[in-house]
N, C-alpha and C positions, 0 to 999 in steps of 0.2 A: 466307567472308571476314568480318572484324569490325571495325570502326572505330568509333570515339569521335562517340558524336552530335552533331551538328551544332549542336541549340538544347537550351538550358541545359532542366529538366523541366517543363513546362509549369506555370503557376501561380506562378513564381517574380515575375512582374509582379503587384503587387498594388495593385490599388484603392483609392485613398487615400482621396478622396471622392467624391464624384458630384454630378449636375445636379438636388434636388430641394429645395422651397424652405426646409423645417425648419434654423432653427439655425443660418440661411448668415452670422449678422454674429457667432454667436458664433464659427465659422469659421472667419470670414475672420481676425479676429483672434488666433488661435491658427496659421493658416497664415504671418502675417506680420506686421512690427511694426508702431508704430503710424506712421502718416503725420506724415514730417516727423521722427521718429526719429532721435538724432546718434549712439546709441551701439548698441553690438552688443547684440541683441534677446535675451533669454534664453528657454530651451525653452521650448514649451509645457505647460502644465501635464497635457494630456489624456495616455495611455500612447498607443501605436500602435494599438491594438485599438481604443482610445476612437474614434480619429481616424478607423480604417476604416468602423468604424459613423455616424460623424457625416455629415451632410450638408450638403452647401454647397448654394447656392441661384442658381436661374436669377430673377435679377431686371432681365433687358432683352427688349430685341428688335430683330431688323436693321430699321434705317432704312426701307428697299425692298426688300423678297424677292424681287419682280419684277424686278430687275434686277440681282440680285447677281452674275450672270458680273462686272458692270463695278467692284465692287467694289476699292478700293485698300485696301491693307491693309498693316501695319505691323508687321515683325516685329524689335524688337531684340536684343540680346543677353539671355540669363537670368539673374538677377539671382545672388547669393549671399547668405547672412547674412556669413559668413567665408571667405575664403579659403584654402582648406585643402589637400593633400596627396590624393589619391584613385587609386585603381589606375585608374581608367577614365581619368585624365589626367591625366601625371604634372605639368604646370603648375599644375595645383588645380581648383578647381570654378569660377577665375570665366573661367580658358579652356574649361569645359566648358561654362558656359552659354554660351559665345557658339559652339561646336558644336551646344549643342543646337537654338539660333536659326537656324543655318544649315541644319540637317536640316530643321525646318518649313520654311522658308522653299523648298528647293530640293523639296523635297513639294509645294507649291500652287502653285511657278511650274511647273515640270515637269509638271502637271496641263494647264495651257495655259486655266483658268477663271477664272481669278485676276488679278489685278495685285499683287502682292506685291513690298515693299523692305526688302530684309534687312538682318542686324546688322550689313554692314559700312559701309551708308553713312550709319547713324543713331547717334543718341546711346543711352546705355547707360542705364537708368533705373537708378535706388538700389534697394535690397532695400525699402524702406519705400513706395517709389510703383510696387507692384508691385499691391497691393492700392488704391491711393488717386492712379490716372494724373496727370497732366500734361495736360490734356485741348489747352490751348493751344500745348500744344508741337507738339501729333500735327495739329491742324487745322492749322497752320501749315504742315503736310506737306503736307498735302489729305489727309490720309489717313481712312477711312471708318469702317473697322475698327485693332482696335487690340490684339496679340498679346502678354499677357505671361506671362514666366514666373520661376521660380526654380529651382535645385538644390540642396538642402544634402547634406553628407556624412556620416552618421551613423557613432558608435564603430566597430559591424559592417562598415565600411566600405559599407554599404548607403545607396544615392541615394535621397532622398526629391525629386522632379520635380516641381512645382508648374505649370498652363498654365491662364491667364485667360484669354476674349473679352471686350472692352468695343467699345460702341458709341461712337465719338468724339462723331459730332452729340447722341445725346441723353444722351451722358454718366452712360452706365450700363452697368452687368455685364451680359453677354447671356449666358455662360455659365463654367463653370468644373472641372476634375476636378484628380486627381493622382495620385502613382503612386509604392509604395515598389518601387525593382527594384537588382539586383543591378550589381554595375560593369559588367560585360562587358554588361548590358541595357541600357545606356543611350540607344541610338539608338529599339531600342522604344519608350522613353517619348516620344522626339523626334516618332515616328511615329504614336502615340496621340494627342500634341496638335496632329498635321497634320490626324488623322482627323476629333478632335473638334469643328476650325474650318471642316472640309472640310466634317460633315454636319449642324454646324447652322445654316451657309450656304447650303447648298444642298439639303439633305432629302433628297439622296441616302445612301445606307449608306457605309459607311467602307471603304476599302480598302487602306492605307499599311501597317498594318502588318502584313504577308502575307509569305508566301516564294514564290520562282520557283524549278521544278525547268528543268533543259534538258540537253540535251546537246553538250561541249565535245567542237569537232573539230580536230582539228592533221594537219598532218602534209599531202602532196600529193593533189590531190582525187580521184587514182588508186587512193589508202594510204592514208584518213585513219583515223585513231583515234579512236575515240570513246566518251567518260568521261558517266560521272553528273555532274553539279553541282549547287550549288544555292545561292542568294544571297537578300538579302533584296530584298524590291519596287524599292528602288530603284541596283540592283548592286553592296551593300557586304555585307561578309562573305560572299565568295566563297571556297567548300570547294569539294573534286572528292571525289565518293564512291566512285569506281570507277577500278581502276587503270591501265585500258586494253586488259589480255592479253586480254579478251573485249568486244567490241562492243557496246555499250549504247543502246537505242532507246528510245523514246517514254513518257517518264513522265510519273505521274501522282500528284498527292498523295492519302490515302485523306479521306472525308467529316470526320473527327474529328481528323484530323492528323495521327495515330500514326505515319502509312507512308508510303511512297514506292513505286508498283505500278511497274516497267519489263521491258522485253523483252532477255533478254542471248543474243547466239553467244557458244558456245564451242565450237569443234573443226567448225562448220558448222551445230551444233545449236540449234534455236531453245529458251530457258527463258524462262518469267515468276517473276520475282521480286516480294516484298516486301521493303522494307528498312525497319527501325524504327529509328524515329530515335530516341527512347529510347535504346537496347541498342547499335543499329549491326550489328543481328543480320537476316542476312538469311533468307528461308524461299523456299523453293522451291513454287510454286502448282503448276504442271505443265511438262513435258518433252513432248517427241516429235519425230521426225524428219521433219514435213513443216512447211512453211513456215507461219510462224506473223505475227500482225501486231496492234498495235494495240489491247493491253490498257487496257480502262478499268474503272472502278469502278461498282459500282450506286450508289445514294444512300443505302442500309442500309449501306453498308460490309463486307457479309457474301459480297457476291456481285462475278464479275468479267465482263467481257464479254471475247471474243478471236475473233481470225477464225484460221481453217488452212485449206489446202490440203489437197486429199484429186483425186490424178487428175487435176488441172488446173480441179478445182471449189472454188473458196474459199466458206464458210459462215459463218455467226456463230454461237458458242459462248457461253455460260454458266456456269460454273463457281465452287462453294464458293472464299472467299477463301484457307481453310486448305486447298484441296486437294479430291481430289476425282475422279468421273465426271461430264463436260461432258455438257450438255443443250443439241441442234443446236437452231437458232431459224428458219433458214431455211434452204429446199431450192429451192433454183435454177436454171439452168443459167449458168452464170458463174462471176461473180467479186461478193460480198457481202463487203462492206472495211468495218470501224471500228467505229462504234455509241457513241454519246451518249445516257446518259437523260435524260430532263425532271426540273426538279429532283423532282416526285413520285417518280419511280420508274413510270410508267404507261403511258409509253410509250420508244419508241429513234428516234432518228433515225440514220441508216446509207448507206453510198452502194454500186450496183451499177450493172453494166453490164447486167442481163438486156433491157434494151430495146433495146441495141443500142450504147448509148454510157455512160459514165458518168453517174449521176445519182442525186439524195438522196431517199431515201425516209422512211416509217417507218411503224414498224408497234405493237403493242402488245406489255407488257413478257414476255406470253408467247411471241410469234413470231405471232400470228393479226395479220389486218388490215393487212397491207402493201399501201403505195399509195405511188406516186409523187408527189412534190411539186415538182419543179425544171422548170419546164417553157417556159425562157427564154432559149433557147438556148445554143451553147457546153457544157462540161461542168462536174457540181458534186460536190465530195471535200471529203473531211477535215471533215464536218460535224461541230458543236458546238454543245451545247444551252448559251442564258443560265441562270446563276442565277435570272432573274428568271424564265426560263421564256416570255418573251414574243418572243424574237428564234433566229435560229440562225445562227451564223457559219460561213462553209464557204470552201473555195479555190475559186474561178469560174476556170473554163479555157476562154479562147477567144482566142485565139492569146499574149498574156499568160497569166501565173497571179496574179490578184488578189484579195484580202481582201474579203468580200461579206457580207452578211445580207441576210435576208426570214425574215420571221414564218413559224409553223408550217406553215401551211398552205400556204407558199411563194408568198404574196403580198409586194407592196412590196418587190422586192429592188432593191439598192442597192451600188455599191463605195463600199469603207472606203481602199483603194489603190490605188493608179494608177502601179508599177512592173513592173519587167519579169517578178520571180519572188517572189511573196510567197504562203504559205502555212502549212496548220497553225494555227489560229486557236487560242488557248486565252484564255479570259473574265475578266477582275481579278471578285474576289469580290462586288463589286455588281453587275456587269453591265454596266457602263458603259463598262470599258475592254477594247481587245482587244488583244491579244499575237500574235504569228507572227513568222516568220524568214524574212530577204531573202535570196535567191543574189545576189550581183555576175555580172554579165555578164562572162563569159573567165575568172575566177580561179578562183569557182565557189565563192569564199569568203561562209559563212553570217555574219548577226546577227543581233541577236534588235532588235524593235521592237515599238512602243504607238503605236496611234491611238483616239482616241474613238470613238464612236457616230455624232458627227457628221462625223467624216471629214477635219475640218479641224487638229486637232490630234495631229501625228506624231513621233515624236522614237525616237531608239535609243538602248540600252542598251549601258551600258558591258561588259565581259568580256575576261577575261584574251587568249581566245582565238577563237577561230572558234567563232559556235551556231546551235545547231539544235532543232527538237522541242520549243517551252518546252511547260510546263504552273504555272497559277500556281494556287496552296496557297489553302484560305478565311483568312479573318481569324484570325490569332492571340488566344486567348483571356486 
């Protein structure tokens, strides 16, 4: 099967400026007109190439870092030079900027860290006081931080995105990028300048603009169907990649982005696929007629893990991405299910019943050194190793099924949720956020949901239809 890829070919967002101090006032001035400005601002004189090389300059700093959860912040609409005509929206660019304001905006409140007040309840600043605020306008808000941006439409019909940080109190630039991208990219650049207010607020890594793979289910919970999808971070641009005639299980984005790893039946037969998002061209890793489960990726991108069935003995398998003779990992008596690596590559963490019950172990990337780590009662699946490498997320079974971490060593564990069926943990690209899918009690109907680290901030994901199995993609480059 062949389908039209999903994201336009990687590289097409491009870096306008960056956060380094050289050249930021000649810039700024070439990003925007002068302050106070009455008429329409003419080009800048630099070419695009000039401008990609230029560097704009970090000349502030947050008020309090120690306290920036409480942070109010202030997101209006994005400014324009002109009003214009643009395929990304056909009202012009100054209804795009005030899209693009509402992307950031639903970015950091939807985060749950934030206090953010967006474009619709605020005044719209001029293209000229984009570079040169209103400082008295925004404290009169209370507002702490202060969010600006712009969008022009260039000939090629290509968006040049402009996104500010100023500090209100001491009334200075805290930081600044931009981004030339394509029409249909433009939520990207939205998400870029969520990222870039999100991490240098908080010194966490950036996560907005990412994709979620999962799996959409329709149909009676006897019957259901179940398709590939896949959407951006925060449930917009939702595609289905798979057309249903074969059951689709548990994907996984590849290290680099390229691919999408999942498990498909066809005819009773379990296949692991890759699907290139590029091409839309999918390959065939391996086949065989015994039960199959819960393909993931190593962190080289070269290698795949998989469990099978053999006799009523499930193992953990190995296996070239392009194909291949599987290399067993472990020999058991049971059942050996899943396998996460650390982000090195050094070791797996996996869960088995050989002790008598379910529970997460791990061992090293060769198969030597398995030990157990779950030792808290109740039972523990579906583990998953952080990004960070410093936590593992796994489904806690004891008479619930709830969203859980504890460190490697299977110390400090803790629930992330506290309903009736939550499982399948899969990691937003810094680490900080987790993803899994709730059953509803009697209908048996799936979603997909986010909670932090700390347990306190929950919220679901929108979707066409019933889901299951996310897996969420690293940051787009």
């Amino acid at each position: 099967m062949k389908t039209k890829p999903f994201l336009a070919p990687l590289g097409t967002l491009v870096l306008l400026f960056a956060a380094t101090p050289a050249a930021a006032q000649q810039a700024a001035s070439a990003a925007a007109p002068p302050p106070g400005s009455s008429t329409t601002p003419t080009p800048p004189p630099m070419s695009q190439e000039a401008l990609i090389e230029q560097a704009m300059g970090l000349t502030g700093s947050v008020t309090d870092e120690s306290e920036w959860q409480d942070l109010g912040i202030a997101i209006p609409a994005f400014a324009t030079n002109r009003d214009q005509p643009t395929p990304a929206n056909t009202q012009g660019t100054a209804a795009l900027g005030q899209e693009l304001a509402r992307v950031v905006y639903a970015d950091l409140r939807n985060n749950g860290l934030f206090r953010p007040t967006g474009p619709d309840s605020l005044p719209q600043p001029s293209y000229a006081q984009i570079t040169a605020p209103e400082y008295a306008t925004w404290r009169g808000r209370s507002a702490e931080m202060l969010v600006h941006g712009y969008v022009r439409a260039g000939a090629d019909d290509r968006l040049t995105v402009g996104c500010y940080l100023y500090d209100v109190q001491l009334q200075r630039e805290v930081v600044r990028e931009g981004w030339v991208v394509a029409p249909g990219e433009w939520r990207r650049a939205a998400h870029k300048c969520a990222d870039l207010v999100y991490s240098r607020l908080s010194g966490e890594d950036p996560f907005f603009d990412s994709k979620i793979a999962y799996i959409a289910e329709t149909g009676p919970k006897d019957n259901r169907v179940k398709r590939l999808a896949i959407m951006d971070s925060d449930g917009a641009n939702h595609r289905f990649i798979t057309g249903g005639t074969s059951m689709a299980l548990t994907p996984r984005y590849s290290p680099d982005y390229s691919k999408i790893l999942y498990l498909s039946y066809l005819n009773g037969f379990p296949r692991i696929f890759t699907y290139d998002i590029a091409t839309g061209q999918q390959t065939l890793v391996t086949e065989n007629r015994n039960p199959t489960f819960a393909p993931r990726w190593a962190p080289d991108g070269q290698h795949i893990l998989f469990s099978m069935a053999t006799a009523g003995n499930t193992e953990i398998y190995r296996v070239r991405a392009t194909g291949g003779q599987p290399v067993r990992l472990t020999d058991s008596p049971g059942l050996d299910v899943g396998g996460s690596y650390s982000p090195d590559g050094s070791r797996i963490v996996f869960e088995s019943d050989r002790s008598g019950s379910q529970q997460c172990y791990i061992m090293d990337a060769d198969g030597s050194n398995q030990r157990r780590i779950s030792f808290f009662g109740g039972r523990c699946a579906t583990p998953e190793w952080s990004p960070r490498g410093d936590l593992i997320a796994f489904t806690h079974i004891a008479g619930d099924l709830r969203v859980a971490v504890m460190t490697p060593s299977g110390g400090g564990m803790r629930h992330l949720t506290r309903s009736w069926q939550d499982e399948a943990p899969t990691w937003a690209p810094n680490g900080r956020i987790v993803q899994f899918f709730r059953t509803q009690r009697g209908s048996g109907e799936a979603s997909l949901w986010q909670v932090d680290v700390t347990g306190r901030n929950e919220r679901r994901l929108p979707t066409p239809v019933g889901a299951s199995d996310p897996a969420w993609g690293p940051v787009l480059p």
